[in-house]
N, C-alpha and C positions, 0 to 999 in steps of 0.2 A: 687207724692211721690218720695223721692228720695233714693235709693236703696245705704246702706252700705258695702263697704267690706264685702265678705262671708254670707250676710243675702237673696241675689237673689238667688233664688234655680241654674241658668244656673251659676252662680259662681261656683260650684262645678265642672265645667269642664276647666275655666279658668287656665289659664297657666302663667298670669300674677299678680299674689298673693303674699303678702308677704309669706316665708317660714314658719313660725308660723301658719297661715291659712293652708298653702297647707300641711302640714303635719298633721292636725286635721282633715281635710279631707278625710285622708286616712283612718281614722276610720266611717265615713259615708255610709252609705248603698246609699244616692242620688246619690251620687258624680259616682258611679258605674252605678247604674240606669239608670242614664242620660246617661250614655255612651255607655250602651249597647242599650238602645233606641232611639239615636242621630245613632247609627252604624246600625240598622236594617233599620230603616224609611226612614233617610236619605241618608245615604250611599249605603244602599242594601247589607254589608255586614254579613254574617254568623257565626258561633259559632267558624270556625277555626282560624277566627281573634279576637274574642270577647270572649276567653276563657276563659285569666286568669281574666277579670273583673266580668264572671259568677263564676268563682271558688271564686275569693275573696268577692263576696258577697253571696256566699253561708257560705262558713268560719263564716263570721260575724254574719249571720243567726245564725246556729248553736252555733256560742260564744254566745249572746245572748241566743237562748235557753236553752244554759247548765244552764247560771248562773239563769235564773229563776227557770227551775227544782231544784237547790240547794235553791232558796229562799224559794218554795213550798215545799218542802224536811223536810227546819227545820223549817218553821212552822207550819206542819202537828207533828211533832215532841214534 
């Protein structure tokens, strides 16, 4: 099977993307994932290196959360 631009989950850490990809990306919880899990396993590095990707995938957690809460919200409504 032959793996498309951006559909191999390890593309999410790819440096070599068109910018349309790499910037859709940025909205991705994997893309973060992978890196913080590529940084701990492999690396052996810790949370002072790997911050701002646990901050940015908490962010999007919680973006995510809110907007279901308002889904839940009004159709409880």
């Amino acid at each position: 099977m032959k793996w498309r631009d951006g559909v191999h989950p390890l593309a999410a850490t790819s440096s070599n993307r068109r910018r349309r990809n790499q910037a859709v990306s940025l909205l991705s919880p994997l893309r973060y994932y992978l890196e913080i899990g590529l940084g701990v396993f492999l690396k052996g590095v810790g949370l002072e290196v790997l911050w701002r990707q646990t901050v940015t995938m908490a962010a999007l957690g919680l973006g995510v959360f809110a907007l279901g809460l308002g889904v839940f919200r009004r159709r409880l409504a």
